[in-house]
C-alpha positions in Angstrom: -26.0 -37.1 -6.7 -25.6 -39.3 -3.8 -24.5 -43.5 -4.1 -25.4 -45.6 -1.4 -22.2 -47.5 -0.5 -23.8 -49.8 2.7 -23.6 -47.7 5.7 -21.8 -44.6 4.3 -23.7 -42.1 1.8 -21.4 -40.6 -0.6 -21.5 -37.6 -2.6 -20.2 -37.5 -6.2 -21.4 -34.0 -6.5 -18.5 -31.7 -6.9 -18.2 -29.6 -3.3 -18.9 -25.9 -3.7 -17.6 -23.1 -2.0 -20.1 -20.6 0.2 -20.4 -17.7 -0.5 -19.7 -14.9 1.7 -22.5 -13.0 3.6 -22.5 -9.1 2.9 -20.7 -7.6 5.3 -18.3 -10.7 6.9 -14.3 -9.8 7.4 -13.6 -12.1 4.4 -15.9 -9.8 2.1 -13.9 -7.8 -0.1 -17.1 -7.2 -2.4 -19.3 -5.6 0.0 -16.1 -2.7 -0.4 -16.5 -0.9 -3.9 -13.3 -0.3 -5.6 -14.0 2.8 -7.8 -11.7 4.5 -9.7 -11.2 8.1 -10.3 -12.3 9.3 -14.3 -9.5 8.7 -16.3 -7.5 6.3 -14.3 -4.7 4.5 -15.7 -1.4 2.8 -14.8 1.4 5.2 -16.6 4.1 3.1 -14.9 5.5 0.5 -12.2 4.1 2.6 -9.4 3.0 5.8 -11.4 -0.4 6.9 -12.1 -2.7 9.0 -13.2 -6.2 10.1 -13.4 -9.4 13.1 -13.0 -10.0 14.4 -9.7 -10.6 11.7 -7.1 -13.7 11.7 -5.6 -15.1 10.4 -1.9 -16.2 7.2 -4.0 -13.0 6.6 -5.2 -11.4 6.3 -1.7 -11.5 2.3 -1.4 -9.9 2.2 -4.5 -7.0 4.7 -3.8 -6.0 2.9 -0.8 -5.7 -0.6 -2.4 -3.1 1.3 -4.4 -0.9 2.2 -1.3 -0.3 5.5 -2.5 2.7 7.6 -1.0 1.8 10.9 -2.5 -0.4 12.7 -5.1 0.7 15.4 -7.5 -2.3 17.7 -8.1 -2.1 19.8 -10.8 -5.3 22.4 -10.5 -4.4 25.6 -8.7 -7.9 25.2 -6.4 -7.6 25.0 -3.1 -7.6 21.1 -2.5 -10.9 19.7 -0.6 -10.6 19.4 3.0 -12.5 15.4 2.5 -9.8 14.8 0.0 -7.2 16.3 2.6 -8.7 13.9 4.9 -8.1 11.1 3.2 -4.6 11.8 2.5 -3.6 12.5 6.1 -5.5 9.4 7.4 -3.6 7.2 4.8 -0.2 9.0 5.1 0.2 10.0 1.9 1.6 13.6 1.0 0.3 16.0 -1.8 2.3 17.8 -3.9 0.0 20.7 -5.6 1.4 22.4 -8.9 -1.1 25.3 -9.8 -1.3 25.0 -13.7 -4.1 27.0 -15.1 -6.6 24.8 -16.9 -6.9 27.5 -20.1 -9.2 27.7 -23.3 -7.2 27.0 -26.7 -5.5 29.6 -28.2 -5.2 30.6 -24.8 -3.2 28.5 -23.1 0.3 28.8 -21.4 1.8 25.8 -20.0 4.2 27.1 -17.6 7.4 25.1 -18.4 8.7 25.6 -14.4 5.8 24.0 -13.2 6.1 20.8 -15.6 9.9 20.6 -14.8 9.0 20.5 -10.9 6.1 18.2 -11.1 8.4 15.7 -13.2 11.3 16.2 -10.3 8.7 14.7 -7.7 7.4 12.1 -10.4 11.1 11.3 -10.9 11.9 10.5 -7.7 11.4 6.9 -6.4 10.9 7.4 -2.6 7.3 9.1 -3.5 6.1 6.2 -5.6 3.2 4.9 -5.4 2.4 8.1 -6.7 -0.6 9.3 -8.4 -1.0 12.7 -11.2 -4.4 14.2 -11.5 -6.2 17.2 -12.4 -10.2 18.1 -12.8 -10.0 15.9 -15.9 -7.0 13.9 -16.6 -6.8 15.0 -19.7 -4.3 18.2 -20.8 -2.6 19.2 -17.6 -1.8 15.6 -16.4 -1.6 14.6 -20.5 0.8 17.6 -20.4 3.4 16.2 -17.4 2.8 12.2 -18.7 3.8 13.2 -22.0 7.4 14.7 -20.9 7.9 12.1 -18.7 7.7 10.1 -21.8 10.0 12.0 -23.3 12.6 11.6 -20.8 11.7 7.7 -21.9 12.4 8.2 -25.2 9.1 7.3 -26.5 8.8 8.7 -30.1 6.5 11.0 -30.3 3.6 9.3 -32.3 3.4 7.2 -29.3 3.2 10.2 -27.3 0.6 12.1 -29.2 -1.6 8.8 -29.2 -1.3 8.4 -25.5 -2.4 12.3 -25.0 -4.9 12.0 -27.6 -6.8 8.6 -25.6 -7.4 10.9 -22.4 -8.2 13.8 -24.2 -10.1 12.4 -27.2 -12.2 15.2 -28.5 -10.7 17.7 -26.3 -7.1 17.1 -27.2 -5.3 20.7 -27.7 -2.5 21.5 -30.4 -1.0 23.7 -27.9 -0.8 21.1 -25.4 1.0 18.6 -28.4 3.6 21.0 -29.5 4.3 22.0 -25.7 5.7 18.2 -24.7 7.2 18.4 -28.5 9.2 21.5 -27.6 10.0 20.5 -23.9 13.5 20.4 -23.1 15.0 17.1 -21.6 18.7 18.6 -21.6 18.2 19.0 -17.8 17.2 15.8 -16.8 19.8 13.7 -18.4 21.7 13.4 -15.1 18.3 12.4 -13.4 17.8 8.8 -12.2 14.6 6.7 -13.2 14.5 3.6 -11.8 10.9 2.6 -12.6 10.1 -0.1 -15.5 10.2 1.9 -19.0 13.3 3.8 -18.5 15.7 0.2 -18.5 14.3 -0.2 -22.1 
């Protein structure tokens, strides 16, 4: 609406803001942010998902990753290789088997060295994934929960919310039985160990 004050048109109308055109420098939507299956924060700096793929990219980078802990034994993809050495961030591969129940062996080495990496401040932002996000990288979330004294109902529901329908017994009593005594002198200085 305009009012005719004498000489000077004025406009009551409330001023609105253009929008961007697809494709300007200001244009942060023309960018898709994508996240990887499964992705969740698991801590100040910590995360974890499924396997990222070229989609996700965008998304990874606004996370400012340092390194990646990649639980498959696969060979990782030479694109996803890529992406890591253009973006500086280092990979850290544990091979863990991703075994059919009653079948599967959860090599408690592997978990204790992933969680040493996970532990350790000067790699964070750091993301955990495997094909799925569900019982390898529910496996190594779940004893890092431990060593935060979550209880383990907390634990098990956590697990159970990436695995859902797939969620494995074996997995469940593996981060029951998984020994902390090791770790006691080890220093976490992200959010849910000051509880």
């Amino acid at each position: 609406m305009k009012i005719d004050c004498g000489e000077q048109e004025v406009s009551t109308a409330s001023p609105v803001a253009k929008a961007p055109e697809i494709g300007d420098e200001n244009d942060r939507c023309g960018e898709a942010f994508v996240p990887p299956l499964n992705f969740a924060m698991v801590d100040n700096g910590l995360f974890r998902s499924g396997f990222p793929h070229s989609p996700n990219f965008s998304f990874l980078k606004s996370l400012g990753l340092r390194s990646v802990v990649y639980l498959c034994p696969e060979p990782y993809p030479e694109e996803n290789k890529e992406f890591l050495r253009a973006n500086g961030i280092r990979l850290f591969q544990f091979g863990i088997d991703g075994s059919q129940e009653p079948y599967v062996k959860i090599p408690e080495h592997t978990i204790r060295e992933a969680l040493r990496v996970v532990l350790d401040v000067r790699n964070h932002p750091l993301l955990i994934h495997c094909k799925r996000g569900k019982h390898r990288t529910g496996c190594l979330v779940g004893c890092l929960r431990r060593l935060q004294r979550w209880c383990l109902t907390s634990i098990f529901d956590e697990y159970q919310r990436f695995a859902a329908a797939k969620a494995r017994v074996s997995d469940q009593r593996f981060i029951e039985a998984f020994d902390i005594s090791s770790f006691k002198n080890c220093s976490m200085s992200f959010s849910c160990s000051k509880r």
